[in-house]
C-alpha positions as CSV (number, residue, x, y, z in Angstrom):
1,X,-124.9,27.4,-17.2
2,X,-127.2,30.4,-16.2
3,X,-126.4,33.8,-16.1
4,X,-129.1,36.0,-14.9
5,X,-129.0,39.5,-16.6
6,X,-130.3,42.6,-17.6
7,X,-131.5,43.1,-21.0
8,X,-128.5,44.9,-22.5
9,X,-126.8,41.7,-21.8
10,X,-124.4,43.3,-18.8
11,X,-124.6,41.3,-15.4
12,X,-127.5,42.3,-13.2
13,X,-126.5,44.4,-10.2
14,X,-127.0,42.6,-7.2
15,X,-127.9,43.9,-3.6
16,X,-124.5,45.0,-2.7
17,X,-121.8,47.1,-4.6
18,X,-118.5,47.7,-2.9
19,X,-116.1,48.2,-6.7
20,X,-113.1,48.8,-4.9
21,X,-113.2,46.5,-2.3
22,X,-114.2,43.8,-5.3
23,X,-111.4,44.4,-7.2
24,X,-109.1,44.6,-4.2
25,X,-110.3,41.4,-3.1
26,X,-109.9,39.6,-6.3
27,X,-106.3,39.7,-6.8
28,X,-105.7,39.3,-3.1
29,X,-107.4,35.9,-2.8
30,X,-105.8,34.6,-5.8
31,X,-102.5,35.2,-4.4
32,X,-103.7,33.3,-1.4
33,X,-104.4,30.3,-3.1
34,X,-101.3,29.8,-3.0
35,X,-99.3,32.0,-0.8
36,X,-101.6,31.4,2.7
37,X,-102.5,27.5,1.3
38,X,-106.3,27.9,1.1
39,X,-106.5,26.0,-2.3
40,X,-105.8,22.9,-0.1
41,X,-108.5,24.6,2.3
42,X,-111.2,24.7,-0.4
43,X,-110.6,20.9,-1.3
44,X,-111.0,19.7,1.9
45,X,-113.9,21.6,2.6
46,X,-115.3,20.4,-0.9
47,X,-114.3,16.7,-0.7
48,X,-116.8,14.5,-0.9
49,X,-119.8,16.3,-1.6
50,X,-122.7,15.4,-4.1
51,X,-126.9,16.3,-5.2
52,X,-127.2,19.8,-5.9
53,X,-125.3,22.2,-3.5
54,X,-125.7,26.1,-3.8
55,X,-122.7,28.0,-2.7
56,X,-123.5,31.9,-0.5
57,X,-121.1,34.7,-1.2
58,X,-119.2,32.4,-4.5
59,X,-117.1,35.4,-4.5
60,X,-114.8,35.1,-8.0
61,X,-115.4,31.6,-7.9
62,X,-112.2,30.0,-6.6
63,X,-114.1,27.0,-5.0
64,X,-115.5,26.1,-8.7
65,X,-112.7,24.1,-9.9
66,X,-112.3,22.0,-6.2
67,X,-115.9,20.9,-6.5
68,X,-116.1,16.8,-7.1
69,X,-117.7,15.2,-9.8
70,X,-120.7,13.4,-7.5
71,X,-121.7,16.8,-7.4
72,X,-124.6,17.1,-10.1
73,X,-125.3,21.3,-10.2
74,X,-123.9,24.3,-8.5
75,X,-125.5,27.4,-7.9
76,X,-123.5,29.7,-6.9
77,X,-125.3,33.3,-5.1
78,X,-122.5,36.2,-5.4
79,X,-124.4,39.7,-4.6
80,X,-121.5,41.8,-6.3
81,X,-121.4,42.5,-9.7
82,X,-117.5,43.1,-10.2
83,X,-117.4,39.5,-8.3
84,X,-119.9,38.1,-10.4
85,X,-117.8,38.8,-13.8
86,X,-114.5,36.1,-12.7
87,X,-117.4,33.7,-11.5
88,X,-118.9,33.6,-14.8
89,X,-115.2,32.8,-15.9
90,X,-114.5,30.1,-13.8
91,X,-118.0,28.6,-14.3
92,X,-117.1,28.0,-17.4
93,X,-113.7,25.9,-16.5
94,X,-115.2,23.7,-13.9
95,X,-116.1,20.4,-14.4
96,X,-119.2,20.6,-13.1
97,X,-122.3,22.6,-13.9
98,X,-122.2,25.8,-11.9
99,X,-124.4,28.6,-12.4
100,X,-123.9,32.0,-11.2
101,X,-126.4,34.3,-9.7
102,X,-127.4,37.6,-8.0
103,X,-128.9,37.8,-5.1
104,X,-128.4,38.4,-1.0
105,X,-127.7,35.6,1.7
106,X,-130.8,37.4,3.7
107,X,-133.0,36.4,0.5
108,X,-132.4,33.7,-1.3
109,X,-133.8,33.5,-5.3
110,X,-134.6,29.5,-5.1
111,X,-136.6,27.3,-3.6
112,X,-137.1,25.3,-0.4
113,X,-135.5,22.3,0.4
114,X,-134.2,22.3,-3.3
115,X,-130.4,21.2,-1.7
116,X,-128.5,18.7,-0.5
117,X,-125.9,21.0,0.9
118,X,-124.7,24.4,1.3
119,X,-121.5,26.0,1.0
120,X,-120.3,29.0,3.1
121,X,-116.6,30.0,2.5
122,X,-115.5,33.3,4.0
123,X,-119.2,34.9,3.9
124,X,-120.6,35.0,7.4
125,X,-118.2,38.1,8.4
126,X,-120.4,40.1,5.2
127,X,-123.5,39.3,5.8
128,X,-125.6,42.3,7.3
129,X,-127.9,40.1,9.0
130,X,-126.5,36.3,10.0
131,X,-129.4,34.9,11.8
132,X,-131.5,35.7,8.9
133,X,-129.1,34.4,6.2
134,X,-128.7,30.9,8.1
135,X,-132.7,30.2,8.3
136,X,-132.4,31.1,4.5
137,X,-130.2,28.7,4.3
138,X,-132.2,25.8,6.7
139,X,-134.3,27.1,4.3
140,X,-133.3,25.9,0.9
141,X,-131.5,22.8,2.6
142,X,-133.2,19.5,2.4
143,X,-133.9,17.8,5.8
144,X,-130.4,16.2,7.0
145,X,-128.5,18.3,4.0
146,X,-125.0,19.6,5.1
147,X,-123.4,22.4,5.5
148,X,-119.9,22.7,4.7
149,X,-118.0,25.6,6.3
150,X,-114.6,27.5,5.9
151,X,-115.3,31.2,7.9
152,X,-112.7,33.5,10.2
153,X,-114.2,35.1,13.4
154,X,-113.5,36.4,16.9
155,X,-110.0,34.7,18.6
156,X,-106.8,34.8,19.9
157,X,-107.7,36.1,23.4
158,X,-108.6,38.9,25.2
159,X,-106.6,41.4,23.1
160,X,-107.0,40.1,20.0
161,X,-111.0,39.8,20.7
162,X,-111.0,43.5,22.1
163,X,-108.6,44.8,18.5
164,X,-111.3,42.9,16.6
165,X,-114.4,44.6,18.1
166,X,-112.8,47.7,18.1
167,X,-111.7,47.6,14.1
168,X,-115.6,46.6,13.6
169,X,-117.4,49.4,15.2
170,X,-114.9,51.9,13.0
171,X,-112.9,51.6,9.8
172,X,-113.2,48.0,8.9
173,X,-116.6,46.9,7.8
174,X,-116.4,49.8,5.6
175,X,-112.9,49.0,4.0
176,X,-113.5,45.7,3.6
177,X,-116.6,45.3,2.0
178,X,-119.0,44.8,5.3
179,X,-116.8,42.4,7.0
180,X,-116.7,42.1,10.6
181,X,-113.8,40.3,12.5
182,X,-115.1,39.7,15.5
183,X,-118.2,37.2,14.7
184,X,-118.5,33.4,15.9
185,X,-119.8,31.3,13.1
186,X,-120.2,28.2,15.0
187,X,-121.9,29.9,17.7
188,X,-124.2,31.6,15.1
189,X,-125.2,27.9,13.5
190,X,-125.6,26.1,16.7
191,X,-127.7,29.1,17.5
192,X,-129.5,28.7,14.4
193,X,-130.3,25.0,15.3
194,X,-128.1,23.2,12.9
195,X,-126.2,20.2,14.3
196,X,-122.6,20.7,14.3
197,X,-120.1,18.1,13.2
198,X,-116.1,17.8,13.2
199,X,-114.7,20.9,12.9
200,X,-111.2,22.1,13.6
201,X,-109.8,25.7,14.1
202,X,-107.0,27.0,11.8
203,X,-105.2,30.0,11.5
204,X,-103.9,31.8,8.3
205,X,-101.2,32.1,7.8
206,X,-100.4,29.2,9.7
207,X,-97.2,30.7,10.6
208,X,-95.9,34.2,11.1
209,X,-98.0,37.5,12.7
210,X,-101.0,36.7,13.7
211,X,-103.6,39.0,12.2
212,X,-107.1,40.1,13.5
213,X,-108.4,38.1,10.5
214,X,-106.2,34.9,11.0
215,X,-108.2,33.0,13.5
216,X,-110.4,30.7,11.1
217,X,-113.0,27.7,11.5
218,X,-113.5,24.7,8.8
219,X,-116.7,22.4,9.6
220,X,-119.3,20.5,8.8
221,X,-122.8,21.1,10.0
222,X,-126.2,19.0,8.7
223,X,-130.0,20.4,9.0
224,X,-132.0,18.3,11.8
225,X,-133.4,15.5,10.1
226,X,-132.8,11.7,9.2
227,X,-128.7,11.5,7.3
């Protein structure tokens, strides 16, 4: 594995710093491994994947250890540096090659048509500029590559759209490091020109309230070309 960094030998800095919101983020999603079920999220959104797949917004790396072993390399693009740290560390305890690396969904630092898929788990609510992130990533995907999906956006009806809109245009993006609640992800890939596959809607948790960041989408999406 492949750690890109400065020469002090401290991770790079990538495009976007948000410290507390890393660190916040960190424990919370390990407890919702668990707690909300989303480990048994991440292996069904991993199952059955192999090539080269590079993963967009790896986060602390939870998805590392549900890759399978047809996979041959992962390269994994997480933008925040207190993000990038637990990646490293849970790089190094899959069982498959993953390497971790800075950069932006917007830009990213490899070449075309180098993959046979791409993996976007929880990172299309981040990104500042979605239409541009998903023709980097139609981009760097080889003609009929996938795209495995696991994303929360806009639902729940008219009031929950309308609390969802109104939490983005104030406090929330900026507490939450740039997410928005109110996006569509399969409306932004169809509009992208990927062809969507089976996908099903899921809400987390699956019981109790429902929040303005339960309503939740896991797919499977391929870039035009011969499968």
């Amino acid at each position: 594995m492949r750690l890109r960094s400065t020469g002090s030998g401290k991770v790079a800095r990538g495009p976007v710093h948000h410290p507390l919101f890393a660190r916040c983020y960190a424990r919370a999603s390990t407890c919702a491994e668990s707690r909300l079920g989303l480990a048994g999220v991440r292996e069904r959104m991993l199952a059955g994947l192999s090539g080269r797949v590079i993963e967009i917004g790896a986060g602390n790396g939870l998805n590392f250890a549900h890759y399978p072993g047809a996979v041959a390399e992962v390269v994994a693009i997480e933008p925040e540096r207190l993000l990038r740290q637990p990646a490293v560390r849970a790089a190094l305890r899959a069982e498959v090659p993953v390497d971790v690396v800075p950069g932006a969904a917007e830009a990213l630092p490899v070449k075309s048509e180098a993959f046979d898929a791409v993996v976007l788990s929880l990172v299309l609510c981040s990104v500042r500029d979605v239409p541009r992130a998903l023709g980097e990533v139609r981009r760097v995907l080889r003609p009929g590559g996938e795209v495995r999906f696991f994303e929360h956006g806009r639902g729940g009806g008219r009031t929950m759209a309308l609390a969802q809109r109104a939490l983005d245009g104030t406090v929330w993006p900026a507490l939450s490091g740039g997410c928005h609640l109110s996006r569509e992800p399969v409306a932004a890939l169809r509009a992208a020109g990927f062809e969507l596959g089976p996908y099903r809607e899921l809400l987390m948790p699956e019981k109790g309230p429902r929040l303005p960041l339960s309503y939740c989408v896991l797919g499977t999406a391929w870039r035009p070309g011969e499968r």
